[in-house]
N, C-alpha and C positions, 0 to 999 in steps of 0.2 A: 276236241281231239287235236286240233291245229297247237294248241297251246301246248299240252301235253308232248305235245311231240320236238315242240320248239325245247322248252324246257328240257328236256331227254338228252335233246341232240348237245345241247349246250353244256351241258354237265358232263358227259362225255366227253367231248372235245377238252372241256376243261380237265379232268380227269388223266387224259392224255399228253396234254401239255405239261402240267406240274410233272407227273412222269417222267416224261422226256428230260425237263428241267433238272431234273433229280440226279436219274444218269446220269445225263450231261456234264452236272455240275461235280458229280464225286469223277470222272473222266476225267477232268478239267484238274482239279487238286491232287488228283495220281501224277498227273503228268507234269504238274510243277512239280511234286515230289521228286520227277525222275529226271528232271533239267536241273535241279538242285542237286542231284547224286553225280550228272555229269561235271553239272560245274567242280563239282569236288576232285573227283578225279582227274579232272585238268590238274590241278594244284599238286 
């Protein structure tokens, strides 16, 4: 049961992280997209 549970929890956790990561990361290239749109409009 201990194992099973370990296993569970870890995969979860994991699950969660890539998640986040995912997010995070299309977050991340919107907002260069919209630093790149400012820079432009400097110009």
């Amino acid at each position: 049961m201990g194992f099973e549970f370990m296993y569970g929890a870890y995969s979860v956790a994991w699950v969660v992280i890539f998640g986040y990561m995912l997010i995070l990361g299309k977050r991340h290239s919107k907002l260069k997209q919209e630093i790149e749109f400012l820079k432009q409009l400097e110009k």
